[in-house]
Each structure stands twice: as structure tokens, then as C-alpha cells.
C-alpha positions as CSV (number, residue, x, y, z in Angstrom):
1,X,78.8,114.4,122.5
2,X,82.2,114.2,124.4
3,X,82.1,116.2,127.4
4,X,83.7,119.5,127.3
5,X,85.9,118.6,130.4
6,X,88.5,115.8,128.9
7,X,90.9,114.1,130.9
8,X,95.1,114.3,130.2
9,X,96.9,112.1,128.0
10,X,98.6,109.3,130.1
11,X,101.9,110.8,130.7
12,X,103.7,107.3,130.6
13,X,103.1,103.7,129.6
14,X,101.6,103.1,133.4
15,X,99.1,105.5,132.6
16,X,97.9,104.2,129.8
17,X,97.6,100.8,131.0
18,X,95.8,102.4,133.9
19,X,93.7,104.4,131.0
20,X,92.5,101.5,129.7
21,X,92.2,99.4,132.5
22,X,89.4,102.7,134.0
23,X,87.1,101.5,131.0
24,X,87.3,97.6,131.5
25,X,90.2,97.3,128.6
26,X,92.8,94.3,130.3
27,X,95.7,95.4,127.9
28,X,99.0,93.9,128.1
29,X,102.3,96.2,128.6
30,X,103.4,96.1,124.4
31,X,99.7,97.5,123.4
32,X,99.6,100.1,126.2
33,X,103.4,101.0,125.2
34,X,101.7,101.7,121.4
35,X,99.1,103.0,122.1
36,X,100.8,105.7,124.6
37,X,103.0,106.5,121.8
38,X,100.3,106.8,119.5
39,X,98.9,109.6,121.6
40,X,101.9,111.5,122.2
41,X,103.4,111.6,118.7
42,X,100.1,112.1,116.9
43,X,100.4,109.1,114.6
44,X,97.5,107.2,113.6
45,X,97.6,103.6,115.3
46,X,96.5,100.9,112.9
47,X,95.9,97.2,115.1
48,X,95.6,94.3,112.9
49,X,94.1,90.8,114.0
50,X,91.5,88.2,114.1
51,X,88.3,89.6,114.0
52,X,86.5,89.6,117.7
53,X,90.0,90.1,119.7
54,X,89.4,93.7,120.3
55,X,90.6,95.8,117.9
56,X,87.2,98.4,117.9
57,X,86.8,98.4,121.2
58,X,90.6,100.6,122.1
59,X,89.0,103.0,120.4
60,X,85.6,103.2,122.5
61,X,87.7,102.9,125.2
62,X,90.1,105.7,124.8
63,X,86.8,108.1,123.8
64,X,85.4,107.0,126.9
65,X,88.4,106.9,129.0
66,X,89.8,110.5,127.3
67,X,86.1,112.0,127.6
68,X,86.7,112.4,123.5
69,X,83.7,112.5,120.7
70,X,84.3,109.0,118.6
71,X,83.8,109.4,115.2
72,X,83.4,106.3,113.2
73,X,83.9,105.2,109.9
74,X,82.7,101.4,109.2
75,X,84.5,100.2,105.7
76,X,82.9,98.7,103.1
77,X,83.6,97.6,99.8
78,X,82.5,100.3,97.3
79,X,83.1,102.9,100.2
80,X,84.1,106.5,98.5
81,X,84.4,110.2,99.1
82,X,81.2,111.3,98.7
83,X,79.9,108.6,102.3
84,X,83.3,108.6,104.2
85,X,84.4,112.5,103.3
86,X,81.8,115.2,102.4
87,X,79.2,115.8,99.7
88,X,77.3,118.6,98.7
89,X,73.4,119.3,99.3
90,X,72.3,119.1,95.8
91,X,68.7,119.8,96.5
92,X,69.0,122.7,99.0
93,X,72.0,123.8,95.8
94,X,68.8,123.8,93.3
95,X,66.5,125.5,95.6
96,X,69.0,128.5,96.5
97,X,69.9,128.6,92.7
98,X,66.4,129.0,91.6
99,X,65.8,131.6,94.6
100,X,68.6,133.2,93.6
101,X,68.0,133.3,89.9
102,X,64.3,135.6,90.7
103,X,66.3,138.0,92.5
104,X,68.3,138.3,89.7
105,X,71.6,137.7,92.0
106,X,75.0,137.9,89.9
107,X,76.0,134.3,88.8
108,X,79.7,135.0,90.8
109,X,77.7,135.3,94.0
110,X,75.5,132.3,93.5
111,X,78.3,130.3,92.8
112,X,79.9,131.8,96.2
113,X,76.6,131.0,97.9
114,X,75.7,127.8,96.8
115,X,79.5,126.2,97.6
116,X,79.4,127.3,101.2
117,X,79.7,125.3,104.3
118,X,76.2,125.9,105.0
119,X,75.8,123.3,102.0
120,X,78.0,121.2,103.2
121,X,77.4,117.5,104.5
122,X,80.3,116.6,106.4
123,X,80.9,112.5,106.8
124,X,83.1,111.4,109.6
125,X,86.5,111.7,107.6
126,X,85.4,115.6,107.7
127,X,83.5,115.8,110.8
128,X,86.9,114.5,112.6
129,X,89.2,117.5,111.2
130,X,86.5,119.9,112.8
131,X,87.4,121.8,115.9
132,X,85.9,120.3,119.6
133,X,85.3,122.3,122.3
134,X,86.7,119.2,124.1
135,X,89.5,118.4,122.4
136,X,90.1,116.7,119.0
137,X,88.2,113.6,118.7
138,X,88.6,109.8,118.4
139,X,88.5,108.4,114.6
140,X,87.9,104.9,114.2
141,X,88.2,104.0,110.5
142,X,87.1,100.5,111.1
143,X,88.0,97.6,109.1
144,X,90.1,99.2,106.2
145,X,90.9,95.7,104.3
146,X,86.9,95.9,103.5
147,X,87.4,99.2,101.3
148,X,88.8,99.0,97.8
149,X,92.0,100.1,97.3
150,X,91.8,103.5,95.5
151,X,90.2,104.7,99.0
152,X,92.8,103.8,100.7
153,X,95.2,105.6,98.4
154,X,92.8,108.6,99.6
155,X,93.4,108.6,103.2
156,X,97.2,109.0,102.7
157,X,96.6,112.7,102.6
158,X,94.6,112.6,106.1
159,X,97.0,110.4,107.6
160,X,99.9,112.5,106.3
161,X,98.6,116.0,107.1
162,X,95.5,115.5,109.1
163,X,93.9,117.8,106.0
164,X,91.5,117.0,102.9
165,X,91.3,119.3,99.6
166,X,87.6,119.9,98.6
167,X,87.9,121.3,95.1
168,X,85.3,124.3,95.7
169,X,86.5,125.6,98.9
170,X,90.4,124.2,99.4
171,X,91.9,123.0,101.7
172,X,90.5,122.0,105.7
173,X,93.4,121.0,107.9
174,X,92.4,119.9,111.4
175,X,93.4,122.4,114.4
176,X,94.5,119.7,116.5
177,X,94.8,116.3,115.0
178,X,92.2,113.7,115.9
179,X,93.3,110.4,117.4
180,X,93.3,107.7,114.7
181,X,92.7,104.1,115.4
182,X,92.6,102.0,112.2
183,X,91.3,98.7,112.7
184,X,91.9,95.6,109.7
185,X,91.3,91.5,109.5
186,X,93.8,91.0,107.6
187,X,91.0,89.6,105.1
188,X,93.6,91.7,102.1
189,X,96.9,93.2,103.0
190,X,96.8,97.0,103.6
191,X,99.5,99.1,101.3
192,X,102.7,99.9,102.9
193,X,102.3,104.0,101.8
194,X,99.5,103.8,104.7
195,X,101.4,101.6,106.8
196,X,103.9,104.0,107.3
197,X,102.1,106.4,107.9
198,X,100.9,104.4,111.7
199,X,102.1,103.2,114.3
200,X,101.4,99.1,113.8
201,X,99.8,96.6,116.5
202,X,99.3,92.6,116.1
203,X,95.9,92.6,118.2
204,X,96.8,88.8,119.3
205,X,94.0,86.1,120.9
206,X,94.5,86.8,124.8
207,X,96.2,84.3,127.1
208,X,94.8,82.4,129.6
209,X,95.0,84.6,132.6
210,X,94.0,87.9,130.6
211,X,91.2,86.3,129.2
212,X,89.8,85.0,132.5
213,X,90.5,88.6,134.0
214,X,88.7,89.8,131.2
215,X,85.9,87.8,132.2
216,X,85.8,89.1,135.9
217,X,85.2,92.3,134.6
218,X,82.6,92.3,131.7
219,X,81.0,89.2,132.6
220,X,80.9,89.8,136.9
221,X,78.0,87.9,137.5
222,X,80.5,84.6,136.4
223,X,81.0,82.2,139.0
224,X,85.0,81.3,139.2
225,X,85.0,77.5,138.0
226,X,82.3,78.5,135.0
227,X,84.7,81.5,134.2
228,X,87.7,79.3,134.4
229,X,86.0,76.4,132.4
230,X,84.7,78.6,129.7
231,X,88.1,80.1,129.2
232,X,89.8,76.6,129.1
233,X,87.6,75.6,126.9
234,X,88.0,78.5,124.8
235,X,91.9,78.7,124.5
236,X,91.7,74.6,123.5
237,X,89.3,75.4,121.0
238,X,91.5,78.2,119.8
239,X,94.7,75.4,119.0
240,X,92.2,73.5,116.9
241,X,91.4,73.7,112.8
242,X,88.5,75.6,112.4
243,X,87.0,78.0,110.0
244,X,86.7,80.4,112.8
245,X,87.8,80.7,116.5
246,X,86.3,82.4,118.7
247,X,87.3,85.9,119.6
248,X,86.8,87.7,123.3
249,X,83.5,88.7,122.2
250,X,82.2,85.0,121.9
251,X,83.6,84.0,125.0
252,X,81.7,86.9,126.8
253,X,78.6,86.2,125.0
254,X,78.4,82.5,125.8
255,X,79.5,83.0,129.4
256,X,76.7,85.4,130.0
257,X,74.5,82.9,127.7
258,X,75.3,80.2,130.4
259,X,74.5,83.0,132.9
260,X,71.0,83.1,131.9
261,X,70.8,79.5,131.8
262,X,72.1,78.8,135.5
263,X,74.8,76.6,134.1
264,X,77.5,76.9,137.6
265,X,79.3,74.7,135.7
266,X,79.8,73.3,132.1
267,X,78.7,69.9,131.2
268,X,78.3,68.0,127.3
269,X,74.5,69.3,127.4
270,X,75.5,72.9,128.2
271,X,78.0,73.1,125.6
272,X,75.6,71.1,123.0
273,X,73.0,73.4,123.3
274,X,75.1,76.7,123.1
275,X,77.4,76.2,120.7
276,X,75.8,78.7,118.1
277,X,76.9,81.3,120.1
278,X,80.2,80.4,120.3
279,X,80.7,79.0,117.2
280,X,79.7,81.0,113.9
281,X,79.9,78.2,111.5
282,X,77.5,74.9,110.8
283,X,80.8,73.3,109.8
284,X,82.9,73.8,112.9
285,X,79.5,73.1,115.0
286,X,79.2,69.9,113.9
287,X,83.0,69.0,114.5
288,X,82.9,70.5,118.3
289,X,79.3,68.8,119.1
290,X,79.1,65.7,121.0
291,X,82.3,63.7,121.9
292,X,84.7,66.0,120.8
293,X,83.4,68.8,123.4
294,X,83.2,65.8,125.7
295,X,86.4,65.2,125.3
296,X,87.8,68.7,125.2
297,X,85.6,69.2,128.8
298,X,87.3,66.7,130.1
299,X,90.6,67.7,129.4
300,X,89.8,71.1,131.0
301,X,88.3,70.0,134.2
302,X,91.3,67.7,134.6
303,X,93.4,70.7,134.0
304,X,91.8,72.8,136.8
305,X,91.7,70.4,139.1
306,X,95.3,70.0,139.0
307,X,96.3,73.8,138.9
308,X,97.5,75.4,142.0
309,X,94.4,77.6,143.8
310,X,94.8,81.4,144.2
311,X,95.1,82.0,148.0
């Protein structure tokens, strides 16, 4: 649970960058400018990209970071009301019925009874329209291009009016709106009616120098020419064919993979051997392994050498 004590929204673009930077988020100016905006005009903030550049974790950061409850939705194909919205305890419904029926209770008040929130099983689309004692919480409606698209069509109500109709009751419209991050791959293109609705982001692959600040902070331990070759080797990988790059994610994992390994420095074995968790793909394995990574390792350390040190 969040605690009841929440911190202010940022009250400028600084702050948010500062917001983010408090939970270990290295954001660039343009995606603390969106997100700050999000925040202060109450618009749901959908961030498209490559899976693995960080598109879940804003949202952990600003529930952290905000001292806010996150909610989560993870998307799926075949998602619908009854797991994302609310559904009705249909057993506890039968017993109360039956209970109901030997007492010889009016059918207007069973009815009444039965369809009351006390029956109710609220899923996270529900649970976030729900008043917090510390303020309204942080939705993360993960991976949207997963769902089908007659659910989308269903959140344009929440997204329009923070409210969902439930046929027995009526309507529930949140007190205060929650924060809404909506997070997609791109793996099927979202409908404009909910793209409208948002505030949009391009979550892009980091640069160099925010990647290896990155680094410093999740993966600490890192000695600086490890966490400078991984990176190289990373954003060179990243300019190459592949099924799949590597996101953030798998250049944290393998650094702190190397970590355990005592590898100070990368060398063809190193990169051999831990490939798989770098790479996700047999296919894009086999093409890295041997002298290409050679090659590519090369090409890095040469580039190192040659950059200017930090004084």
C-alpha cells in the first residue's frame, strides 16, 4: 500500500527530472517535459517503444517517487471486462439467494442485496477509480497492443471520463483521477480514438552517455572500463540486423552477469559464454558469437582508448 503521506507533483519540468532521477530513472529533458504535463493536466500518458527501453518502469517510478499505490493491468490477448474491470461473486450471489429465499425476503430486496458492492470483485481498471487515502493512484495498463481491439474500444470511456458504467449499480467516476501510464510494442498499431485521448511518448533506445549513467546507478558495483565496454558494445550491437536488440534491461542483466563472473573487463570468452543473456534469440546468437563479437570488441576498445578521459 502507498503511504498515506504522498509527496507534491513536480511543479516544473526540473522537478520532474529531479522526480525521476530520486528513484534511479536517467530521463532525458523531452520525457520529463511529458511526463510533467501528464501530471498536471490529468491526461493519461501512453509511451510507445522497443520492448526492454523502459516503458514499465516510469510508472514504478512515479508510484515510488509520488508515494502512490500502482495498480497494474498486464494485457493480453483475450483480456475482457470481467479480469481487467469488475465481476460479480456468483457463488457468495447463490448462497445469499438461497439464504434469502428461507427467510422468505421480498425478491426486490434480494435483488438489492445480492447486486451490492459487498459482492463486488473489483479488477485494477475499478480498483484505480476507488478513493486513496493517499491520493489517487498510479495505473499502468501495460502493453495495450497485446489486447484485442474491442477492449481497447472499452477504455475510451475511462480515459475520457475517468468513470465505468456497471449495468446493476451505474455509474463509478473516480474522485480524483488516477495517473495513467499506458505502455505498447508497437507489435499492432493502437486506434487513434485512444490516442487522443494521451499524451504520446517515443520511449527511444538510450544514448551512449545515458546508458552508461544508467549503469552507475543500477548496476554500482560496475567497474568503469566494464561499464563503458558493455555499453559500447551494446549501442554497436543496437546498429546491427537482428531479430532483437537488446533493451536497458539486458544490458543491466549482463553487466551484473559479468559482475558475478569477475569479468574487469570484456574479452571473446566473456562475451561467448554470456551471450544468452544478452541476446534472446538462437538466431542472432549464432551471428554475434565468435569473430563477429571479436571484431565488434575490438572496435570498442579501440574506441575507448581513443576518447578523451573524464577529469
Amino acid at each position: 500500500m502507498a503511504n498515506s503521506k504522498t509527496c507534491p507533483l513536480p511543479a516544473s519540468v526540473d522537478d520532474s527530472l529531479a522526480l525521476l532521477g530520486s528513484a534511479d530513472y536517467v530521463a532525458d529533458r523531452s520525457l520529463a517535459t511529458a511526463v510533467y504535463l501528464a501530471l498536471h493536466l490529468k491526461r493519461p500518458l501512453f509511451l510507445e517503444g522497443e520492448a526492454g527501453v523502459g516503458k514499465t518502469e516510469i510508472a514504478k517510478v512515479l508510484a515510488t517517487a509520488l508515494k502512490r499505490r500502482l495498480i497494474r493491468l498486464q494485457c493480453y490477448e483475450g483480456l475482457d471486462v470481467s479480469s481487467a474491470v469488475y465481476e460479480w461473486d456468483y457463488p457468495r450471489q447463490m448462497i445469499e439467494i438461497r439464504l434469502a429465499e428461507a427467510a422468505d425476503e421480498e425478491r426486490g430486496e434480494i435483488e438489492t442485496a445480492i447486486f451490492s458492492d459487498r459482492f463486488l470483485i473489483k479488477r485494477p481498471l475499478l480498483q484505480a477509480l476507488q478513493p486513496e487515502i493517499g491520493g489517487a493512484p498510479v495505473l499502468l495498463i501495460d502493453e495495450l497492443d497485446r489486447t484485442d481491439e474491442p477492449f481497447e474500444a472499452y477504455l475510451l470511456e475511462l480515459l475520457s471520463d475517468f468513470q465505468v458504467t456497471i449495468p446493476e449499480i451505474g455509474t463509478i467516476r473516480a474522485e480524483q483521477p488516477p495517473i495513467v501510464i499506458i505502455t505498447s510494442n508497437r507489435t499492432r498499431e493502437i486506434h487513434d480514438a485512444l490516442k487522443r485521448r494521451c499524451f504520446y511518448y517515443w520511449v527511444d533506445y538510450p544514448t551512449a552517455a545515458r546508458e552508461l549513467e544508467i549503469l552507475k546507478r543500477k548496476a554500482p558495483g560496475a567497474g568503469d572500463q566494464l561499464s563503458r565496454e558493455v555499453v559500447g558494445f551494446v549501442q554497436r550491437l543496437r546498429t546491427m540486423d537482428l531479430f532483437k536488440l537488446p533493451g536497458i534491461a539486458e544490458t543491466i542483466d549482463w553487466t551484473e552477469a559479468l559482475m558475478q563472473l569477475d569479468v574487469l573487463e570484456l574479452t571473446p570468452n566473456a562475451i561467448n559464454d554470456t551471450l544468452g543473456v544478452l541476446l534472446k534469440y538462437q538466431d542472432d546468437i549464432a551471428r554475434i558469437q565468435g569473430s563477429d563479437a571479436a571484431r565488434l570488441l575490438d572496435q570498442v576498445k579501440a574506441e575507448i582508448a581513443a576518447a578523451p578521459r573524464e577529469v
